[in-house]
C-alpha positions as CSV (number, residue, x, y, z in Angstrom):
1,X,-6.0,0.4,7.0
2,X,-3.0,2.6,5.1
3,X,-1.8,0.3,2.0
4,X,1.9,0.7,0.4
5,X,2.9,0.3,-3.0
6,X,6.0,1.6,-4.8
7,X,6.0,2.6,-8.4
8,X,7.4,1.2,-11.6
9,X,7.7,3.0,-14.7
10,X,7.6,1.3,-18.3
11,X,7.9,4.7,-20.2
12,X,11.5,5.3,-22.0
13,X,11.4,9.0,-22.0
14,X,10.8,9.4,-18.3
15,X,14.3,7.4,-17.9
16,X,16.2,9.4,-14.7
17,X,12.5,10.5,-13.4
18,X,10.8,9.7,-10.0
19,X,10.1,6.1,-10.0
20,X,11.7,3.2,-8.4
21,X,11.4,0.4,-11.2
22,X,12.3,0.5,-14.6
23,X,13.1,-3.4,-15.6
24,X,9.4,-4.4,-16.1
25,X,6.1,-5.4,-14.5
26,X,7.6,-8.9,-14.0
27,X,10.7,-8.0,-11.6
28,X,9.1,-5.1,-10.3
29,X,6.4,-6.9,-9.2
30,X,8.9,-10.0,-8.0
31,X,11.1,-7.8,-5.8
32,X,8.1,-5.4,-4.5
33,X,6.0,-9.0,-2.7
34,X,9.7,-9.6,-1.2
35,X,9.7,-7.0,0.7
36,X,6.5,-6.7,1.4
37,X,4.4,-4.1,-0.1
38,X,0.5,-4.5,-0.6
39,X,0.7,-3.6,-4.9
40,X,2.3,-1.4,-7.0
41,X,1.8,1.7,-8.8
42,X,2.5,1.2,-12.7
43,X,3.4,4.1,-14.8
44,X,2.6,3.6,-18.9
45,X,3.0,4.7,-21.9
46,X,-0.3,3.7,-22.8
47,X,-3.0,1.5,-22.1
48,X,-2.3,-0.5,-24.9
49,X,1.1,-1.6,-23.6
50,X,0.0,-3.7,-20.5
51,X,-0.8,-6.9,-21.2
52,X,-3.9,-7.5,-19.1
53,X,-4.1,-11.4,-18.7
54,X,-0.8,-11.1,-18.0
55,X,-0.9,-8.4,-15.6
56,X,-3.9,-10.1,-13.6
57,X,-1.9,-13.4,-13.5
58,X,1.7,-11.5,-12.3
59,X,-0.5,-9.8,-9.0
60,X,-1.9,-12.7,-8.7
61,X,1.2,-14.7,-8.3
62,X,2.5,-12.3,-6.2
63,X,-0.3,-12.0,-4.2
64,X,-0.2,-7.7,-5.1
65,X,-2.9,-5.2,-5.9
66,X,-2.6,-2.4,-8.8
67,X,-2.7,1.1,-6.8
68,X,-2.8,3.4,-9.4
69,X,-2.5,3.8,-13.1
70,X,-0.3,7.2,-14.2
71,X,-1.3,9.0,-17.8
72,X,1.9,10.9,-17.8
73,X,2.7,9.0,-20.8
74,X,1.1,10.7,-22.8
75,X,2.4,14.0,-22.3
76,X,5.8,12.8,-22.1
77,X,5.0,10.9,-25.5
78,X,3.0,13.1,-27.1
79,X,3.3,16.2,-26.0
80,X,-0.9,16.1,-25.0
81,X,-2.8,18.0,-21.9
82,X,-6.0,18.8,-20.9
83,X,-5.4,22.6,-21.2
84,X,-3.6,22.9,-24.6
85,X,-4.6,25.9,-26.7
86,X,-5.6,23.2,-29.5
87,X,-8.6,21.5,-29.5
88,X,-7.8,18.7,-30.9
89,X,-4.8,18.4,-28.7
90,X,-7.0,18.4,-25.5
91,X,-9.1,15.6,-27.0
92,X,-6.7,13.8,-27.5
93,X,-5.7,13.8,-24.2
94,X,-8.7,13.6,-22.8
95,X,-9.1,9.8,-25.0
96,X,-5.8,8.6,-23.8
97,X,-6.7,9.2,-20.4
98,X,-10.2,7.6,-20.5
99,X,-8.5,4.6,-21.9
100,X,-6.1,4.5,-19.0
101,X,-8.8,4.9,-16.9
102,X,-10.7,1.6,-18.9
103,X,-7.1,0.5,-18.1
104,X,-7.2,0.8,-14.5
105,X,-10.7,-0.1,-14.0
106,X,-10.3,-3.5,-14.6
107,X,-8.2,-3.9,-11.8
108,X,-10.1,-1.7,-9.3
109,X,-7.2,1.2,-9.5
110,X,-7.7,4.6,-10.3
111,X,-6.1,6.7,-12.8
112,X,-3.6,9.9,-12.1
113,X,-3.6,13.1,-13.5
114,X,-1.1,15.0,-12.8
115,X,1.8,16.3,-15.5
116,X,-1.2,15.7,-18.2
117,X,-3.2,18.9,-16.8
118,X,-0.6,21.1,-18.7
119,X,-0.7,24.7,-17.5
120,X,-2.0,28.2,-18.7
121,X,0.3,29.6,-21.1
122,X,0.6,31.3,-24.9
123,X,-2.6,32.9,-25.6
124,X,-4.5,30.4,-23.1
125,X,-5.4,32.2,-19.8
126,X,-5.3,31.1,-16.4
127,X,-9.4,31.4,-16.4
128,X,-9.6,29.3,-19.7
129,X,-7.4,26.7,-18.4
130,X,-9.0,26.7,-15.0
131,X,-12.5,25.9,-17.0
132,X,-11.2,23.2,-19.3
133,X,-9.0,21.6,-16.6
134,X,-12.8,21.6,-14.9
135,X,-14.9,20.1,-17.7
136,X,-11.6,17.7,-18.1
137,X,-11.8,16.3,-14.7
138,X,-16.2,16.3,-14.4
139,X,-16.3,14.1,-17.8
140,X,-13.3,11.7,-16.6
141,X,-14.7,11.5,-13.1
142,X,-17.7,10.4,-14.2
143,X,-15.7,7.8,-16.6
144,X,-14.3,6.1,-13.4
145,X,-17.4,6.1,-11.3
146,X,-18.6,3.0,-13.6
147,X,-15.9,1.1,-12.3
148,X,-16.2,1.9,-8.4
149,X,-13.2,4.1,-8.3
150,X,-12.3,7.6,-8.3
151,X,-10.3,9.4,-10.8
152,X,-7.2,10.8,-8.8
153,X,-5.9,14.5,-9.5
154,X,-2.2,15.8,-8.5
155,X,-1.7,19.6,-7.6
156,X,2.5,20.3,-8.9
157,X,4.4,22.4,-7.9
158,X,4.9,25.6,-9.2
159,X,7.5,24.6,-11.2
160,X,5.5,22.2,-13.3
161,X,2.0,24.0,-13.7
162,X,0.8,27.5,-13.0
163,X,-2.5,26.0,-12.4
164,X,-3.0,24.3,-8.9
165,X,-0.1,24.1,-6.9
166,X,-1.5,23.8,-3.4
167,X,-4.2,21.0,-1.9
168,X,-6.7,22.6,-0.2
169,X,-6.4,25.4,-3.3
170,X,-7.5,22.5,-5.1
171,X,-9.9,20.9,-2.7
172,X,-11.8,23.9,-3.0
173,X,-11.5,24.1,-6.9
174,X,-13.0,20.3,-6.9
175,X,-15.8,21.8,-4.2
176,X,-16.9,25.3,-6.5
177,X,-16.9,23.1,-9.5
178,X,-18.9,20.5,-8.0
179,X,-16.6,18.0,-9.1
180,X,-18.0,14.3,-8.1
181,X,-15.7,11.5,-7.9
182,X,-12.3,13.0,-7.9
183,X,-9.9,12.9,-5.2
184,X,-6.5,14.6,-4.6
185,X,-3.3,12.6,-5.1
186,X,-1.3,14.0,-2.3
187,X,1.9,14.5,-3.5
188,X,5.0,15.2,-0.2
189,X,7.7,15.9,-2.6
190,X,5.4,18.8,-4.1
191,X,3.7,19.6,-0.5
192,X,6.9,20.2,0.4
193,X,7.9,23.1,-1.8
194,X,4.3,24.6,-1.9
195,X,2.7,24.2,1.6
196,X,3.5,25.4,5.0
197,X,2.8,22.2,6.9
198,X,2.4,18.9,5.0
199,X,0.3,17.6,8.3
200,X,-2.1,20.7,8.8
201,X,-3.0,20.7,5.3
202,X,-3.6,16.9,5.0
203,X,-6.2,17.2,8.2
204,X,-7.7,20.5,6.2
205,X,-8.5,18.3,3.2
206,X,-9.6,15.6,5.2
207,X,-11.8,13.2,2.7
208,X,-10.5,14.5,-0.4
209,X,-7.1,12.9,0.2
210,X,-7.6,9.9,-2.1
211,X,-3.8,8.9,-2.9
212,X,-0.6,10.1,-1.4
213,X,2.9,9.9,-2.7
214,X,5.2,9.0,-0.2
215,X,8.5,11.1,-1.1
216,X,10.7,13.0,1.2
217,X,11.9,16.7,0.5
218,X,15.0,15.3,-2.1
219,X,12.3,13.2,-3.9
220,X,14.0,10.6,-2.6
221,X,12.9,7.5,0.1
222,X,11.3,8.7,2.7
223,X,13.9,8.9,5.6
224,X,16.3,10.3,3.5
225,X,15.7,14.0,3.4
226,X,13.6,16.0,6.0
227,X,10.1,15.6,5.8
228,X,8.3,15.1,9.6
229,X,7.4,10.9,8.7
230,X,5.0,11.1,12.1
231,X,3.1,14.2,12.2
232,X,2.2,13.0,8.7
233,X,1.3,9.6,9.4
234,X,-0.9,10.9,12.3
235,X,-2.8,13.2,10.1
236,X,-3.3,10.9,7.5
237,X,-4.9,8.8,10.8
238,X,-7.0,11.4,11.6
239,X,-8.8,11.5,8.7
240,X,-9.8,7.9,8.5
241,X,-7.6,7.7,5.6
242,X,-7.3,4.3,4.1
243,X,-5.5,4.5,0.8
244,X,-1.9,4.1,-0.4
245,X,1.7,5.3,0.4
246,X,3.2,5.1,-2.9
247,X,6.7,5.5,-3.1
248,X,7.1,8.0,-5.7
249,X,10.8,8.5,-5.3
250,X,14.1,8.3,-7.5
251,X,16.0,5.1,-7.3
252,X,18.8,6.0,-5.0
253,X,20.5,4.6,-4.2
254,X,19.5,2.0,-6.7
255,X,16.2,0.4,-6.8
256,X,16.3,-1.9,-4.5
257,X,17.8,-0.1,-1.9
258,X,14.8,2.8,-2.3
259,X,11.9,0.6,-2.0
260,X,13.1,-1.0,0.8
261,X,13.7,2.3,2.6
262,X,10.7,3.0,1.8
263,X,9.1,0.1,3.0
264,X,10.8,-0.1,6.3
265,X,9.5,3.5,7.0
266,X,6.2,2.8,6.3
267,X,6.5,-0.5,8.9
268,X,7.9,1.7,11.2
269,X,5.5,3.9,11.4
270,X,2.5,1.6,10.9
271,X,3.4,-1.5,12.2
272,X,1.2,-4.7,11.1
C-alpha cells in the first residue's frame, strides 16, 4: 500500500525552502495525525538535534511513522558534499550523513541524499565526481543495510547539480556501479523540469523507485500547478510500489492549507 507523509523542517537556514513545517516535531506531528497522514518526513540539522525518546514517544502518540530522514543540513550548515575537491570536506560529510543514517535507523526510515551530493566543479571533473559520488553512496548503502533500510538518493535538477539530473540516468549509474541497497528518491518537482514524462520514466525505473516526493510543477501542493496526478499514481501502481508520497512542497498558502491539499489529493487518488 502507498503511504503519505508531509515534511517538516527544523533547520534555520532553509527558512522560505520546500517544506511544509517549520514550528517543530511537536505541532508538526499534531496537525499532520489530524489530517490524516501515515508519518512524516523530518528535515535536520543534525542528528544530534532530535531528541530520540522524545521523538519515539511524539509518533507514538500520534500514532505516525518517521518516512525519511534529510542530510541537507549539513550542506546548508556547513557547506559539506560528498564531491568536494577537499578531502577532508567529503569526510566530513560522509560522517554527518552516516550519523543521520544511525539517526534514521532507529526508527526504520531511511536517509536522503540529495543537495549533499554537491556537484563537479573548480578543478574537480565530472568523472572524479561521478567516482566519489560512487564510493559515497556503496560505503553509506552498506551503512543502512544493518538497519533493514535502504539509503535513498535524489537526482536534482540541473539547476542544483551537474551530476545526475535525470532517474533512469541514475538508475543506471546505481546498476554499472553495482550499487546495493540504494534506491532513487523520486523527486516530481525535479522530474518535472528534467524528464519528458514523469509516468514513463517511473514505470522505466520500476524497483529502484524507493521514495517519491509528491510536488507539483510550482513546487507547490500537488493540485496546484500542472503535473498529470493519475497517470502518476497509476505508474507508481504498476510497479508494485509501496512507499511514500511525501509532500515536499512550499507552505502556500500557509502550512496548513498545503498539507491538507496535499492530503486530499493523495485520498482522492488512492482512496482507503
Amino acid at each position: 500500500m502507498i503511504k503519505s507523509a508531509i515534511t517538516v523542517s527544523l533547520v534555520a537556514q532553509a527558512k522560505g525552502g520546500p517544506f511544509v513545517y517549520w514550528d517543530g516535531l511537536e505541532s508538526a506531528a499534531a496537525s499532520a495525525a489530524k489530517l490524516g497522514f501515515d508519518a512524516i518526513e523530518i528535515f535536520a540539522p543534525s542528528s544530534a538535534s532530535i531528541d530520540r525518546p522524545m521523538l519515539h514517544a511524539l509518533l507514538k502518540q500520534h500514532s505516525l511513522s518517521a518516512a525519511a530522514f534529510g542530510t541537507g543540513g549539513g550542506w546548508l550548515v556547513h557547506k559539506w558534499h560528498l564531491t568536494h575537491a577537499d578531502p577532508a570536506i567529503r569526510s566530513q560529510a560522509r560522517e554527518f550523513i552516516r550519523a543521520i543514517i544511525d539517526l534514521g535507523g532507529e526508527f526504520r526510515a531511511p536517509a536522503i541524499i540529495g543537495s549533499m551530493q554537491g556537484k563537479a566543479e573548480g578543478e574537480v571533473t565530472r568523472e572524479q565526481a561521478m567516482t566519489w559520488l560512487a564510493e559515497a553512496l556503496a560505503d553509506l548503502g552498506a551503512h543502512a543495510a544493518q538497519y533493514g533500510v535502504p539509503l535513498l538518493y535524489e537526482p536534482l535538477n540541473r539547476y542544483e547539480t551537474n551530476l545526475l539530473n535525470r532517474q533512469l540516468d541514475a538508475a543506471r549509474f546505481l546498476e554499472s556501479r553495482q550499487i546495493p541497497n540504494v534506491k532513487l528518491l523520486c523527486d516530481l518537482f525535479h522530474m518535472n523540469i528534467e524528464e519528458v514524462s514523469n509516468a514513463a520514466t517511473l514505470r522505466a525505473c520500476g524497483p529502484h523507485v524507493g521514495h517519491v516526493h509528491f510536488a507539483d510543477s510550482n513546487r507547490q501542493a500537488m493540485g496546484f500547478g500542472h503535473t498529470d496526478i493519475t497517470s502518476v499514481i497509476e505508474a507508481l501502481k504498476a510497479i508494485g510500489f509501496t512507499g511514500y508520497l511525501s509532500g515536499e512542497i512550499l507552505p502556500l498558502p500557509d502550512s496548513d492549507a498545503a498539507a491538507a491539499q496535499t492530503i486530499n489529493a493523495i485520498r482522492t487518488h488512492l482512496p482507503r
